[in-house]
N, C-alpha and C positions, 0 to 999 in steps of 0.2 A: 504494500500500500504506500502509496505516494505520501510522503508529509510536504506540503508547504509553508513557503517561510518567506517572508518578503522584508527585502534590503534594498535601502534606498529604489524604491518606487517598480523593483523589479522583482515575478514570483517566481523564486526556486519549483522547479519539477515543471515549467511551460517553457515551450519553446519561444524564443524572441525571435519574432519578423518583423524589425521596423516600417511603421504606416506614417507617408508625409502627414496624412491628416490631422494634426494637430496644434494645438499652440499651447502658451501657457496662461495658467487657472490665473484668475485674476487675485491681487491679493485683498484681505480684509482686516482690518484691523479686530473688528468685534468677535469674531468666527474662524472657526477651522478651516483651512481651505476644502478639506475632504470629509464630508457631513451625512454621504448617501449610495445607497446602490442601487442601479438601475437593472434588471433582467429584462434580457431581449430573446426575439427568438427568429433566425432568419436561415433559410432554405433556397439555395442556387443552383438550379433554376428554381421557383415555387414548389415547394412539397418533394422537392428531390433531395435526397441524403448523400454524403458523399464522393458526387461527382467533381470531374477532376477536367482539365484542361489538358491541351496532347501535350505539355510538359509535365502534366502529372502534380500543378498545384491545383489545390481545394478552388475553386470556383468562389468562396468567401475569399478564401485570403487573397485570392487574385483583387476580387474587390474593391478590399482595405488597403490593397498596394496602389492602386489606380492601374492594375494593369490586365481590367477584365476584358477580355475579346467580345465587341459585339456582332459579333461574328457568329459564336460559338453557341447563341442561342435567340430567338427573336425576341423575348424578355429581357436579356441582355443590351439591347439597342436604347431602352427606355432608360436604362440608369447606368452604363458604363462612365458616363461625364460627370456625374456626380462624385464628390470630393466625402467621404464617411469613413468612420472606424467607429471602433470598441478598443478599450483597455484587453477584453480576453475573448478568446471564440471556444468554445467546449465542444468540442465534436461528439458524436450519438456513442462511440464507443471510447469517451472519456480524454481523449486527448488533449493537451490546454497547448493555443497560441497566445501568448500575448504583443498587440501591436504598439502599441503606447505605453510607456511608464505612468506607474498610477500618478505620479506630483504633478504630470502634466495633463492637459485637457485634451481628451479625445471627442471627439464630434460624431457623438451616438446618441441622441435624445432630441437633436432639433427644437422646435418650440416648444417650452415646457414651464412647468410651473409646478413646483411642490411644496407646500405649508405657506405660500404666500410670495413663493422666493424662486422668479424667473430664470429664466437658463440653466437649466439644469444640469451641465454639461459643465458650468462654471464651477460644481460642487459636489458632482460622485462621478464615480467608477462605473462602466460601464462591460455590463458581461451578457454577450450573445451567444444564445444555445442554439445548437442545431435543428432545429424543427423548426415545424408549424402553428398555427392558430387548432388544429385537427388531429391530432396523432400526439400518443402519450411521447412524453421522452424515456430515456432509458435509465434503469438504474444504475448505470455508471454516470450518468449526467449527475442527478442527483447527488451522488455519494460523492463526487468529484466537487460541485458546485458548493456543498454544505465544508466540506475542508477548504475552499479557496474562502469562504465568505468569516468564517472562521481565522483565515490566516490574518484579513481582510480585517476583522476588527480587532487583533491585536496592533497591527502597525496603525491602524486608525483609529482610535477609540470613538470619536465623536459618529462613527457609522452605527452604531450601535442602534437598535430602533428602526433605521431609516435605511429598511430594506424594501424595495416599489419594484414593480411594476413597467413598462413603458407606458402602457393602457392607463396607470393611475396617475403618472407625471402631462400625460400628453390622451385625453379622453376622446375626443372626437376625433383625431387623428390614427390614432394608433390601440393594437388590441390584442398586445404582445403581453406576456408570452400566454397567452389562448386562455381558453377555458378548460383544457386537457392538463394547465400547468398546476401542480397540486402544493400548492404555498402550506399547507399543515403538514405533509409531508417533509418539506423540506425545514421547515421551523423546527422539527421535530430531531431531525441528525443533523443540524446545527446546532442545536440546545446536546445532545450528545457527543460531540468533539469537541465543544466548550472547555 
């Protein structure tokens, strides 16, 4: 079993692929700059697990690099020129990339708003699972995500609590990670690795 552990903004046991996509978190005097976690859930092409590109990268991390071929699928045409990441991607059989260092801001939440407090993107971590709105994830996701979120509030404290949703930052937008995503479950072997 994997342990994670995170040192200066990067998690032991994931791979590092750097993603241009980011800048840095703005500072605050009153506040922590990293306060929240956001859960996402994205599938390339749509509902497809997986799939790879003829170099044989993940079609996500092609992505998060800006280097997806819209080519390689007609869904691909609509969002290849869009500029996104995440902090982490979880593959269905547990595997962790991370694109972004957590101190820095990745551009996973678009417009948003949580407890009052805009841009969301300015103040959590951002972690996209492999699936859909349709289809359960798997229990290495889970078992995986509850040890990263876990790692996640030792280096962060103030994350604590302000574990969401994309669907609860961003409501009429977004409806990630689905109705299939079992938040007591995962509450649950997080309160466990504690």
């Amino acid at each position: 079993m994997t342990t994670f552990t995170i040192k200066d903004g990067i998690l032991s046991g994931a791979t590092f692929v750097p993603s241009p996509n980011f800048n840095t978190r703005p500072t605050t005097d009153d506040k922590p700059a990293i306060t929240g976690i956001v859960i996402h859930n994205i599938s390339l092409p749509p509902s497809q697990f997986g799939q790879t590109d003829k170099t044989g990268t993940h079609f996500v991390k092609a992505f998060f690099q800006n280097k997806l071929d819209p080519n390689d699928h007609d869904y691909f045409k609509t969002i290849a020129h869009l500029e996104v990441s995440a902090h982490l991607f979880i593959e269905r059989h547990g595997a962790v990339t991370q694109f972004v260092n957590f101190n820095e801001r990745a551009w996973h939440a678009g417009q948003s708003c949580y407890l009052g407090r805009a841009n969301c993107n300015d103040f959590t971590i951002g972690i996209e699972l492999e699936g859909d709105d349709f289809s359960p994830f798997s229990d290495k996701q889970y078992n995986t995500l509850a040890q990263i979120i876990v790692a996640i509030y030792h280096a962060y404290p103030a994350t604590k609590r302000h574990l969401m949703g994309h669907s609860d930052i961003a409501p009429i937008r977004k409806t990630d990670p689905g109705e299939f995503f079992d938040w007591g479950r995962l509450r649950k072997l997080v309160h466990e690795h504690l």
